[in-house]
PLY file of the C-alpha trace (Angstrom):
ply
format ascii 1.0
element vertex 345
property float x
property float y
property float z
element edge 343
property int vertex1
property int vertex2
end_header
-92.73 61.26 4.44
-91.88 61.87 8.07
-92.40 65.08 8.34
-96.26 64.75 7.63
-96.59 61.70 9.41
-94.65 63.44 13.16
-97.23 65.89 13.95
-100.18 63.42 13.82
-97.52 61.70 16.19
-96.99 63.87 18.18
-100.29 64.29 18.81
-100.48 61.09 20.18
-99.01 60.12 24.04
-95.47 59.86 23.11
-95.67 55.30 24.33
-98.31 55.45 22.00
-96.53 57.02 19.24
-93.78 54.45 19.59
-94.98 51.26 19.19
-97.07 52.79 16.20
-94.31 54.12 14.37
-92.16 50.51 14.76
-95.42 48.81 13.82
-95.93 51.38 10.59
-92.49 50.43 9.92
-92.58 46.69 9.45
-95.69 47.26 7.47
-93.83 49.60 4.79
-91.27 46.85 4.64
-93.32 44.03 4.36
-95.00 46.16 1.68
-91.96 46.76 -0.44
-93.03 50.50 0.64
-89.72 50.45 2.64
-88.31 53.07 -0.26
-90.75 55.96 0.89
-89.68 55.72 3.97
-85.64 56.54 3.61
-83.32 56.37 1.07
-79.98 54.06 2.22
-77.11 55.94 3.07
-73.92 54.47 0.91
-71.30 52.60 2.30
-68.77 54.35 4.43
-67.21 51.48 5.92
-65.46 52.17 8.95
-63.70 49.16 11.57
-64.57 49.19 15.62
-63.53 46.42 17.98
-62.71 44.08 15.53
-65.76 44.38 13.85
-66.41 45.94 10.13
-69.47 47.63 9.71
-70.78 49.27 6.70
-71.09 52.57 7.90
-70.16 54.42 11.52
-73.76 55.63 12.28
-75.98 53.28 14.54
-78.91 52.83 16.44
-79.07 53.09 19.78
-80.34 50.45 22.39
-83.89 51.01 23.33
-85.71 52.02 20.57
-86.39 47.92 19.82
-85.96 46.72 23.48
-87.22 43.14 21.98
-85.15 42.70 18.54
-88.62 42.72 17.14
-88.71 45.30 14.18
-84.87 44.52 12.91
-85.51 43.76 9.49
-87.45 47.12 9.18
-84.84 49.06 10.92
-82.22 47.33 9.13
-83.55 48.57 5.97
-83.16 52.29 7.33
-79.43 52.23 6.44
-78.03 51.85 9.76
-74.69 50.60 10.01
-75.02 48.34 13.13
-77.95 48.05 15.18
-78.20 47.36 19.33
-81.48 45.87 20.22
-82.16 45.79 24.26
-81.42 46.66 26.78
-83.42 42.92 28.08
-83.17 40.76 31.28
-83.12 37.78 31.94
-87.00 37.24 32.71
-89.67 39.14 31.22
-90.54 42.20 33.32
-93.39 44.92 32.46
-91.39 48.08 33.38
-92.00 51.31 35.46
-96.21 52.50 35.50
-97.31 54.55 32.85
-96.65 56.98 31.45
-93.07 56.63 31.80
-92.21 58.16 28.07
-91.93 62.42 27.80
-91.56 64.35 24.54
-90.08 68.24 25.28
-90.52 69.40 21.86
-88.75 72.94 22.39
-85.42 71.52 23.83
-85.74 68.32 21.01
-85.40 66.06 24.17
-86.73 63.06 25.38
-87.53 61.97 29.07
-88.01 58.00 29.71
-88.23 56.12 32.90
-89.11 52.81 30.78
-87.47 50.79 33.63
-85.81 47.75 31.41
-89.37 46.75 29.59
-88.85 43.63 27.88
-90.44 40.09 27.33
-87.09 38.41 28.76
-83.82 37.24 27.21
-85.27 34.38 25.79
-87.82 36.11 23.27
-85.00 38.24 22.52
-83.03 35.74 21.04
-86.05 34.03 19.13
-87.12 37.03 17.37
-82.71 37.26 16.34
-83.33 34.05 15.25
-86.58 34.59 13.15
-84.98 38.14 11.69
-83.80 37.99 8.33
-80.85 40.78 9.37
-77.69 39.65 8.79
-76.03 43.17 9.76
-73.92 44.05 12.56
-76.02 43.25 15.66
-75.42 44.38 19.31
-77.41 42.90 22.24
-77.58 45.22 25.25
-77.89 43.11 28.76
-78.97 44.45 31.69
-80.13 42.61 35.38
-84.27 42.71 37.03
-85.24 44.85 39.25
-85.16 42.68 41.76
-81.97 41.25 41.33
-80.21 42.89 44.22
-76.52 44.62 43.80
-74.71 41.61 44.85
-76.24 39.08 42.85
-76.00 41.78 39.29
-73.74 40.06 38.12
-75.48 36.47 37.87
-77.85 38.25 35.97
-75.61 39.56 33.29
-73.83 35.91 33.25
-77.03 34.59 32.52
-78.12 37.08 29.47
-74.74 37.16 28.35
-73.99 33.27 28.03
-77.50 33.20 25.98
-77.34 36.20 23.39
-73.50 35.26 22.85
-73.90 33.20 19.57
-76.54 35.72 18.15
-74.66 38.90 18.75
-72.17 40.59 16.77
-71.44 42.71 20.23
-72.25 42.66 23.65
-73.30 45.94 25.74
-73.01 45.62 29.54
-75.90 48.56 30.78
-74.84 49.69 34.14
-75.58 53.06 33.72
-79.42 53.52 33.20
-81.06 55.94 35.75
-84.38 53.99 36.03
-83.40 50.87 37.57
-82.88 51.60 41.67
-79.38 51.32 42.47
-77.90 50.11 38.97
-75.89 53.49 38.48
-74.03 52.03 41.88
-71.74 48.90 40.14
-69.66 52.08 38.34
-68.14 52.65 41.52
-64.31 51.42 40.89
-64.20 48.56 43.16
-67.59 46.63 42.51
-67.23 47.46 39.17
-62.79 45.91 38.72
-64.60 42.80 40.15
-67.93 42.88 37.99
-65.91 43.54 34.93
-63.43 40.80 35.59
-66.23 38.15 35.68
-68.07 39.22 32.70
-64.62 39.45 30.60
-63.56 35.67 31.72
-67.05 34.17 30.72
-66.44 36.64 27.59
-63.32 34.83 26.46
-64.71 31.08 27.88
-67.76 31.61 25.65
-65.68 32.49 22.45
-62.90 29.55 22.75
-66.17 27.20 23.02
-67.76 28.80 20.07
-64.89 29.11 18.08
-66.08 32.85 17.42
-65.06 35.93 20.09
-67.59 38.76 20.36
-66.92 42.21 21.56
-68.04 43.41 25.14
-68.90 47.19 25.49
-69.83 49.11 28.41
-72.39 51.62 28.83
-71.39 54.27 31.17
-73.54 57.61 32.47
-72.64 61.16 31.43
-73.14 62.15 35.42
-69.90 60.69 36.14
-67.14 63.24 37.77
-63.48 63.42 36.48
-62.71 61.36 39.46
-64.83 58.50 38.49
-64.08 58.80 34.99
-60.62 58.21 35.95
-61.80 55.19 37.86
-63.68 53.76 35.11
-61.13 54.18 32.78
-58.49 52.34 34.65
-60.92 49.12 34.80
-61.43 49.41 31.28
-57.60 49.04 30.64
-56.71 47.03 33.31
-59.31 44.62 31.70
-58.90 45.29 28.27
-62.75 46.02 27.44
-63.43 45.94 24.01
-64.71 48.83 23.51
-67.22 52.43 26.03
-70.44 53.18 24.74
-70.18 57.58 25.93
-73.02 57.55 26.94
-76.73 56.90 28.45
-79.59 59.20 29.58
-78.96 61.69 32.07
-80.64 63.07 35.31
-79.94 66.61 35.12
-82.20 68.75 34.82
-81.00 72.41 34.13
-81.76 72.99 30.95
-85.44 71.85 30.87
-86.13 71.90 34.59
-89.02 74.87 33.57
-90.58 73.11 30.99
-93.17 71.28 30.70
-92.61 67.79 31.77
-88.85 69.02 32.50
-88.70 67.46 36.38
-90.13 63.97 35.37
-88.01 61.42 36.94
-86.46 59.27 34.53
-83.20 59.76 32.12
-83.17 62.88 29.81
-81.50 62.08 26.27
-81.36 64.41 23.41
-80.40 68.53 22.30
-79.41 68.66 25.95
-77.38 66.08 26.45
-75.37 66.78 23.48
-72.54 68.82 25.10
-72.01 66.77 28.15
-72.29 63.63 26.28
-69.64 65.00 24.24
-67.57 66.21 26.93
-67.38 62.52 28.07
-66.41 61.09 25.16
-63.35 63.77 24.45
-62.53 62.93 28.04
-62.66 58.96 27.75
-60.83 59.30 24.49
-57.90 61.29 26.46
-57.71 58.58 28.91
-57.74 55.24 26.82
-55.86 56.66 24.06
-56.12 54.05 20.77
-56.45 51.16 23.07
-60.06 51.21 23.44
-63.10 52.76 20.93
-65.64 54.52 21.67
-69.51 54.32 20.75
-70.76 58.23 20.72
-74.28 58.78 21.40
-76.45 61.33 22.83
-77.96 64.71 21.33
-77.33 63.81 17.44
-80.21 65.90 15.70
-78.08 66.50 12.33
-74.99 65.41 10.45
-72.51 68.29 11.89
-73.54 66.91 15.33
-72.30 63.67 14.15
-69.01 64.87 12.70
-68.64 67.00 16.53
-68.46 63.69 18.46
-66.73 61.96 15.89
-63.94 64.73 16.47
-64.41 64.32 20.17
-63.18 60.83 19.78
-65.87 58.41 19.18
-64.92 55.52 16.47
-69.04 55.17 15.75
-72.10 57.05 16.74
-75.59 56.12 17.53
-79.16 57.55 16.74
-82.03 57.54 18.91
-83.81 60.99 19.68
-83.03 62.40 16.83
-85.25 59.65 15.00
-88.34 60.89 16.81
-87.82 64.50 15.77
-85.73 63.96 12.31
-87.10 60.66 11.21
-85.12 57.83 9.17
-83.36 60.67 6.90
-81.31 61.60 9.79
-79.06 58.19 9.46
-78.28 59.05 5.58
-77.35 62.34 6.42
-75.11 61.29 9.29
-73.27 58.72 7.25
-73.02 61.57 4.07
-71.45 64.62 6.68
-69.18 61.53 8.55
-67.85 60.27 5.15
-67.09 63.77 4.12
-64.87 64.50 7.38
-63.26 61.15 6.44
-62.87 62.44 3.15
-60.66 65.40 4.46
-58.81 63.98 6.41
-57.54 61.04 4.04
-57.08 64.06 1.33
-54.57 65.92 4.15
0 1
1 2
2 3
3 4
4 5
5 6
6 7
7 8
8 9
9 10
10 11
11 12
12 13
13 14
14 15
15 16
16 17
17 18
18 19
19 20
20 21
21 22
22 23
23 24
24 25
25 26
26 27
27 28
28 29
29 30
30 31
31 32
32 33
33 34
34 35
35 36
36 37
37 38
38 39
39 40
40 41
41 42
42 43
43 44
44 45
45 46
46 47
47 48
48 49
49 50
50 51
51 52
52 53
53 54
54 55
55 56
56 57
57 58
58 59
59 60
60 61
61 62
62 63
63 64
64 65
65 66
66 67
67 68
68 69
69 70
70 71
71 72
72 73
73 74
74 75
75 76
76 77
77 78
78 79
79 80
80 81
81 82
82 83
83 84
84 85
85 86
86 87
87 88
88 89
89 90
90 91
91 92
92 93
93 94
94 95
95 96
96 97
97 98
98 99
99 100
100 101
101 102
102 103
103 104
104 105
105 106
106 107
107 108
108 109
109 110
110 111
111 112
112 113
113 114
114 115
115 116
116 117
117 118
118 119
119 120
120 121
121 122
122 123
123 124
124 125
125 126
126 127
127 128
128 129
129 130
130 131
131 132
132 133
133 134
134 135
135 136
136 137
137 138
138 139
139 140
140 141
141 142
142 143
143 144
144 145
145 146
146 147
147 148
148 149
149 150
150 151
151 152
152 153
153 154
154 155
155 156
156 157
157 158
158 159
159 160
160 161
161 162
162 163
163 164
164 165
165 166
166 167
167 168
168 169
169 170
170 171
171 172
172 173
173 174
174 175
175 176
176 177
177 178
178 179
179 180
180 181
181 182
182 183
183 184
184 185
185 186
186 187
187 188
188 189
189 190
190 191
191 192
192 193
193 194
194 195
195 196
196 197
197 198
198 199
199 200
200 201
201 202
202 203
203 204
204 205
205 206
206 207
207 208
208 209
209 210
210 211
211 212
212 213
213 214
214 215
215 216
216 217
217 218
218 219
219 220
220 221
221 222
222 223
223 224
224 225
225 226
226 227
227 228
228 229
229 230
230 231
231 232
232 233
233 234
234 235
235 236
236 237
237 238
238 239
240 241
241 242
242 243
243 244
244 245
245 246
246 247
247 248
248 249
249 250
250 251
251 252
252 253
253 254
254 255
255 256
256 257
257 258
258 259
259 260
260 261
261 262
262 263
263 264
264 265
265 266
266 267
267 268
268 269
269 270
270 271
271 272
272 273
273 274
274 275
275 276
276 277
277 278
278 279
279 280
280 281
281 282
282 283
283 284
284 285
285 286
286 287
287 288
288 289
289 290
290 291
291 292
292 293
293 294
294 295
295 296
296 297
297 298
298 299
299 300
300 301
301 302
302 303
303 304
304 305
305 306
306 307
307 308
308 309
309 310
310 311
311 312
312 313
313 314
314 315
315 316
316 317
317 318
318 319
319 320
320 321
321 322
322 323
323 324
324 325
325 326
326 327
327 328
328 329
329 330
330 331
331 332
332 333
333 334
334 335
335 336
336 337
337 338
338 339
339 340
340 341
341 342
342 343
343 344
């Protein structure tokens, strides 16, 4: 079905296109039509950071900013799904347009600039959902929450989406929030880190119930701060890297149409270097710590590539817009195969 329905998309502006698809979505499954749509992948079941979910392949944060759409989503065949990344007050977002297609590279461009009706609706439309899946709730601070004060922010979101998450994802890494990138650096980030895991472990002795913290790190890191990050991440013993968000580089679209919007660039060409950081984190945390793959996934063997890399699950989100729903299913089917073989040697 989706590959009638994306040009019409595509002909629309690409904002546009998105909330129309999500909305066509929860029609189909409020219409029992949800079977025309994609075909569930089946299980592959596959254990991350304590968690089992019923398959590695997942989608990404930012495709349902609100946890608004999760029962149609959940009916895609996703194995876990991160909803996000939301604040704790409502904030509108960067001026449109702030969304790019680049068709010929299969890439993305987005400067959405945390959109999202506040930490509170979040956790009412959890709470109205009928998904009982795996459920990760991506936290991020305002825009004008200065540096210093970040980490109240993430306190605050984190304290409230705790009983309604399955995971927690700490975003420090998106490009289109001024200065956010900045609380990676080794220092601010050992101290950051260290408050978010103690309220981490105080909110799951009081609820009887303790949820996994991720972070979200940037694929424009060097070796150096890799190392850096790293080290926190053991010294703290984070659950589990998320490798990784959108990146500003522009070489291989720069002449394109669209290719020097500001904003984060996700997709075909962030594959290698997304990729690159995940083989790298992998080499640095060993076993300890799992990794969440994502960026550049337009087809199962790209899957299968960064699970080899090192990633213990994967996540979709670009590859939806130019693949559609089938994408997850065939994910799951190349990812179970590679499991497959190596069980069988």
């Amino acid at each position: 079905m989706y590959d009638w329905i994306r040009p019409l998309l595509f002909k629309l502006d690409a904002e546009t296109a998105h909330g129309l698809t999500l909305y066509g979505l929860d029609v189909a499954h409020r219409s029992d039509l949800g079977r025309f749509v994609a075909t569930p992948p089946q299980d592959a079941p596959t254990k991350a950071f304590g968690l089992h979910v019923p398959n590695p392949v997942g989608l990404a944060a930012g495709l349902d900013k609100n946890a608004a759409h999760l029962d149609a989503l959940g009916a895609l065949g996703f194995g876990f799904i991160e909803v996000g990344t939301v604040t704790p007050r409502p904030q509108i977002g960067n001026d449109r347009p702030r969304l790019f297609r680049l068709p010929q590279h299969e890439a993305i461009i987005n400067r959405m600039g945390f959109n999202n009706e506040g930490v509170d609706a979040l956790v009412r439309n959890v709470q109205k959902s009928g998904y009982r899946g795996v459920l990760g709730i991506n936290i991020g601070k305002n825009k004008d929450t200065s540096n210093d004060k970040a980490v109240d922010d993430y306190l605050f979101c984190l304290e409230r989406v705790y009983a309604h998450a399955s995971y927690i994802t700490v975003n420090i890494s998106s490009p289109n929030t001024k200065g956010l990138r900045d609380l990676q650096e080794e220092a601010t980030l050992r101290r950051f880190i260290e408050t978010l895991r103690e309220a981490q472990e105080r909110l799951g002795s009081q609820q009887g119930a303790r949820k996994p913290m991720l972070l979200k790190i940037a694929p424009d890191l060097t070796d150096t701060e890799l190392d850096s990050i790293a080290a926190v991440l053991l010294a703290a013993k984070v659950d589990g890297v998320i490798c990784t968000n959108t990146t500003i580089d522009r070489a291989a679209v720069a002449s394109e149409p669209h290719g020097n919007e500001a904003g984060g660039l996700s997709g075909k060409p962030l594959f290698v270097r997304s990729n690159q950081v995940v083989r790298g984190m992998r080499q640095r945390l060993g076993e300890q710590i799992g990794i969440v793959g994502v960026g550049g996934i337009l087809d199962g063997s790209d899957a299968v590539e960064k699970m080899e890399a090192g990633a213990t699950l994967v996540q979709l989100y670009s590859g939806l817009i130019y693949r559609g729903p089938a994408l997850v299913a065939e994910c799951v089917n190349e990812i179970r195969r590679l499991q497959e073989q190596r069980d069988a040697g």
